[in-house]
Structure formats: C-alpha cells, structure tokens
C-alpha positions as CSV (number, residue, x, y, z in Angstrom):
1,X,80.6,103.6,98.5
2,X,84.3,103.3,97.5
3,X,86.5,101.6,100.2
4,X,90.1,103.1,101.1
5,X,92.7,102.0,99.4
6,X,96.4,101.7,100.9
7,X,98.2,98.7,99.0
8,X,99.6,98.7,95.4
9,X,98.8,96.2,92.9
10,X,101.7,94.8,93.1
11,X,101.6,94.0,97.1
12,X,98.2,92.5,96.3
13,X,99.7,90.3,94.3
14,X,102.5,88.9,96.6
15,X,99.8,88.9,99.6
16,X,97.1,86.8,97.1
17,X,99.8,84.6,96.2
18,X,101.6,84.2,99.5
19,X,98.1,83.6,101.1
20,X,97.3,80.8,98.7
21,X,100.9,79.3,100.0
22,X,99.9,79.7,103.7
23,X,96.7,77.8,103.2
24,X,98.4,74.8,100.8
25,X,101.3,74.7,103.2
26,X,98.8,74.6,106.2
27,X,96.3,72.1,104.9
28,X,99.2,69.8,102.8
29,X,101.7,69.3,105.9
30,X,101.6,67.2,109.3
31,X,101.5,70.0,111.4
32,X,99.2,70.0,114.5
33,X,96.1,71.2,114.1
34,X,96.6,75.2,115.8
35,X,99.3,75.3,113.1
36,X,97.0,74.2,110.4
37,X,94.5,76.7,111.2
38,X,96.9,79.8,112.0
39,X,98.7,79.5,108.9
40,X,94.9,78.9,107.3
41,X,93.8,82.2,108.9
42,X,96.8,84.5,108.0
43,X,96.5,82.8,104.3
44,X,92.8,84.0,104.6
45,X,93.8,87.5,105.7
46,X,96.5,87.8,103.1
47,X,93.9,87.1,100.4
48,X,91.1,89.4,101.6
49,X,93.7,92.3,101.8
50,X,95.1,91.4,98.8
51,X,91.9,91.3,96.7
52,X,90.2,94.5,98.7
53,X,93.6,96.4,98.2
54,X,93.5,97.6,101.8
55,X,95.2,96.3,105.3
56,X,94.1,98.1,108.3
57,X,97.8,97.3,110.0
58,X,99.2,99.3,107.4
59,X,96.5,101.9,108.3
60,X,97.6,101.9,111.7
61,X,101.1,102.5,110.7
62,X,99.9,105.1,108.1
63,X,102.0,103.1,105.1
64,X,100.1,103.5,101.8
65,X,102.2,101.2,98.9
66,X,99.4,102.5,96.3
67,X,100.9,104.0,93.4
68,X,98.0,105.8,92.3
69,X,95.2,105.9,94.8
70,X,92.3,106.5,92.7
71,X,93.6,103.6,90.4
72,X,92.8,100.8,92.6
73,X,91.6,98.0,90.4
C-alpha cells in the first residue's frame, strides 16, 4: 500500500536536516529539560516527515510541495 505523498524532495531535505539540528541543539545546550524534549520531539517529527515525504499539517492546509507525485523516492 503506497502512502500519500505531499512534500518534495527538496523539503525533505531541509526538514531531515533541520530535524537533526533540533535534536543536537536540544540534547548539546543547558536548556531546561521541557526545552530539551520539545525541540527533541519537533526534530523527531521533522525527520519522520522528511523521510515519509508526507506532513499531515500540510494536508490540512491542502499544500502539496511534490514536484512530481508519483516520483516520491
């Protein structure tokens, strides 16, 4: 079963890498802890979009950044 598709390659790549900067600026910083873990969790929900090519907010909105749908690895 293929999984909608509604980000372009090249927004998965800013959300991968902008997640993996949320999660080293959350676990390499003296914030308190709830800022640790929020910027952990968004860094964790940029990657899974990113790598799944689909957000559900932008599903909500109805944005698609896919270039080419059917091309979505």
């Amino acid at each position: 079963m293929e999984h909608p598709v509604n980000i372009g390659k090249h927004e998965c790549r800013l959300r991968i890498g902008l997640g993996i900067l949320l999660i080293g600026i959350g676990g390499l910083t003296a914030l308190p802890e709830w800022g640790s873990l929020m910027l952990f969790g968004l860094g964790v929900m940029a990657i899974y979009t990113g790598v799944h090519h689909f957000c559900p907010l932008w599903k909500l909105f109805g944005i698609n950044t896919c270039e080419h749908p059917q091309d979505h690895h």
